[in-house]
Structure formats: structure tokens, C-alpha cells
N, C-alpha and C positions, 0 to 999 in steps of 0.2 A: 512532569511531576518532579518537583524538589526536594529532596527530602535530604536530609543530614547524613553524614555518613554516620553517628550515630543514632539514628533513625531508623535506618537502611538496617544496621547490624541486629537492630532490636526484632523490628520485625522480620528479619530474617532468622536469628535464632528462637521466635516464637516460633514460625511455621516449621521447622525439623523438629521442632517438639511436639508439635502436630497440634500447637494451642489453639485454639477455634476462633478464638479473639484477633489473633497475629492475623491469621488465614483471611479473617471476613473482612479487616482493615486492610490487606494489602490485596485484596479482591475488587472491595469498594474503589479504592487510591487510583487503581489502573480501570477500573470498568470503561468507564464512558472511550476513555482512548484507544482502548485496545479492541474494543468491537467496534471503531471505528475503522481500527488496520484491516480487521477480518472484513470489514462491507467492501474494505478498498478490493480485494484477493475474489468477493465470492459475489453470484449473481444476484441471490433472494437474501433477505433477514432474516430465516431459519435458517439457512446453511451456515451465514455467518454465527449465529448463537450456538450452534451447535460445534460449528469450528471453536470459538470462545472458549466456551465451558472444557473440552477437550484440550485446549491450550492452557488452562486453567489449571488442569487437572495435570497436566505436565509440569508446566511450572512447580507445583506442591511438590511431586513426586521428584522432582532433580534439584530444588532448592538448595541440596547440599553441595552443588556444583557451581552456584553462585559464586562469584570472587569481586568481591567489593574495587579491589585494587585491579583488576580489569578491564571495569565499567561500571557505569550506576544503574540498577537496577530493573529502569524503565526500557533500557535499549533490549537490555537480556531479554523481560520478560516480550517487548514487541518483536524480537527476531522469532524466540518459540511464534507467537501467533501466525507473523506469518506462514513462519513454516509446516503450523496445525492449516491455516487454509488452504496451502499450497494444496497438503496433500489429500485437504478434503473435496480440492475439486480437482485433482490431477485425473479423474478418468472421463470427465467433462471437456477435458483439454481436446483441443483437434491440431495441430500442428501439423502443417507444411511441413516438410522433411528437405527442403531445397540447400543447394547449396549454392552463395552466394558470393562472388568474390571480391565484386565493387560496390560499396552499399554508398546510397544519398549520404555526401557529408552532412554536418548537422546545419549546410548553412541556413541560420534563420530559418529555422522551425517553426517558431512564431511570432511576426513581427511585435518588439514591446509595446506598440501602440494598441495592437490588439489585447495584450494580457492589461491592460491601464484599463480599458473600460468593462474589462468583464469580471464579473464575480467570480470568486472561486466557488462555489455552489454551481453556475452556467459550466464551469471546466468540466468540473468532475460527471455532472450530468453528459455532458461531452465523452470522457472517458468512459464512463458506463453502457457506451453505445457499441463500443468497440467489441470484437469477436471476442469471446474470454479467451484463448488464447494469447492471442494479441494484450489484451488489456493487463494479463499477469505479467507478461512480458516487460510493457511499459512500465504500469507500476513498479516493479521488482528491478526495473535501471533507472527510473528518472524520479520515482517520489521516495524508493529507501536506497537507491545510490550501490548496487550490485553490480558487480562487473559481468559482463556475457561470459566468461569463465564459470563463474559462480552461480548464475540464472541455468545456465547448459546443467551442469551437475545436477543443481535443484528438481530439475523439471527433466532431466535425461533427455536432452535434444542436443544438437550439435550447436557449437559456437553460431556457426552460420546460421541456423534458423532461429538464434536469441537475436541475432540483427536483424534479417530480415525482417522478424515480427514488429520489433522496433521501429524501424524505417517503416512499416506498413501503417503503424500505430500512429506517426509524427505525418506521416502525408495524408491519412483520414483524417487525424484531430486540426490541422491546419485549414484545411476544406471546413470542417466542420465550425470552429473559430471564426475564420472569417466570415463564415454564415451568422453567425451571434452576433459579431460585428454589428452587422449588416442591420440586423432588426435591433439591436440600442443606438445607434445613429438614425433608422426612423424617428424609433419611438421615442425621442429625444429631438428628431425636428417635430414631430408634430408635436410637443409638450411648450416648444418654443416658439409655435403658431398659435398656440390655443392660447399663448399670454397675450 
């Protein structure tokens, strides 16, 4: 979302005013994206709305902590969500407790010939399969870009099992990929018989 920074300043000193106008526009502005981040964090559509609205309900409540000259807006308000769905499914979490001390480098995770033919809708269905441990895991290093430092605090586990999960996360989704592959290279030879 783009918005101006005098935009940004507007609706932000609407909602510490507690204007109900500011609040439902910069509700609406983020809606669709940010219950998008919570479906990434959580298992069902209730938990994610629920996480949402809760994230929502934060944002309002610390708006006054907003710093334009920080960041723009969208990133703030999507770090709260994640970290409303972190903690709405953190007793959900099962984590391995191991400690690990040579993890798979990252060679070729997934070859780019696989990510070319497959939709990002097949990935993330892909990801959704994963153990929710695992899959906060991954999401929380590879689609918002958090260091295993950062993920360990978050989720109170040790460096070592924010890799591990990771590493467990990138050799399922790889097996599971190449499976996708596998059926759009079918279903793409038979499409190209049937002409």
C-alpha cells in the first residue's frame, strides 16, 4: 500500500484522536493484506480473523508509537500481525528442542526450473502442509526475511531449532515441489496430445 507520507501523517493523527473515520480507512487500506499475513502464521480462517482484529486492535492502541521517519506504515502495521498470530498460535507450536550444529546449506532449495512452472497458490498450498511449527518457522525466515536470532526470541526456542525447522521446512517443500512438477509436466503433456 502507498500512500503519501502526507497521507500516512493524516491518517495517523486521525486514529490517536480516536476519529472513527481515520480508524475505518486505515482498517479497510490494510484489510485484504494483513489477514493475508495472519493466514500465512495460522492454520484455519477463524484464528487468522481473530488474530486480525486483535492486531488491529493493537495497532489503534500504539499508534502513537508509529514514526513515519522509520518506516511506512504498512510494514509496522504487518510486523504487529505477525506477531498477534505468532502469539495466537504459539501454544499450538510443537517444536523439537534439538540442537544442531551442521544444517543442509541452502544449496538449491528449489531448483528455478521448478519455481517457473509453478504457481504461487501450488507453493503456498505446498507450505500449508508443513507441521505449523515448521511452517512459522519458514515463513518467519524466507517470506518476512527474520534472522534465526530473531525467529528464537519470537517463538522462545533456541537458534538451533529455528534452523533445524527451516532445513526440515526446505527438504519437505522440495520433495513436495518436485511432486507439482511432476503433475504440470503431465498435465501439460497430455494437453499437448489432445491438440
Amino acid at each position: 500500500m502507498n500512500l503519501t507520507k502526507k497521507q500516512t501523517n493524516k491518517l495517523v493523527a486521525g486514529c490517536i484522536d480516536n476519529n472513527r473515520k481515520a480508524q475505518e480507512e486505515l482498517y479497510k487500506l490494510f484489510y485484504a493484506d494483513m489477514l493475508r499475513v495472519c493466514l500465512n502464521y495460522l492454520p484455519d480462517r477463524e484464528m487468522a480473523k481473530e488474530a486480525f482484529n486483535t492486531g488491529f486492535l493493537k495497532v489503534f492502541q500504539s499508534i502513537k508509537s508509529f514514526d513515519a521517519e522509520k518506516g511506512e506504515i504498512g510494514g509496522w502495521i504487518r510486523k504487529i500481525m505477525i506477531f498477534t498470530s505468532i502469539d495466537k498460535c504459539r501454544s499450538e507450536l510443537k517444536f523439537n528442542h534439538l540442537l544442531i550444529s551442521e544444517m543442509d546449506d541452502d544449496e538449491f532449495f528449489i531448483a528455478a526450473d521448478v519455481l517457473e512452472k509453478l504457481f504461487f497458490d501450488d507453493i503456498l498450498k505446498d507450505i500449508r502442509t508443513l507441521p505449523l511449527a515448521t511452517q512459522t518457522v519458514f515463513n518467519l525466515s524466507v517470506l518476512d526475511g527474520f534472522s534465526h536470532k530473531e525467529i528464537a526470541e519470537q517463538l522462545k526456542i533456541s537458534e538451533g531449532t529455528s534452523r533445524w525447522h527451516l532445513s526440515e521446512a526446505k527438504k519437505r517443500l522440495r520433495v513436495l515441489l518436485e511432486t507439482s512438477l511432476k503433475k504440470v509436466d503431465r498435465q501439460a503433456e497430455r494437453s499437448g496430445k489432445a491438440k
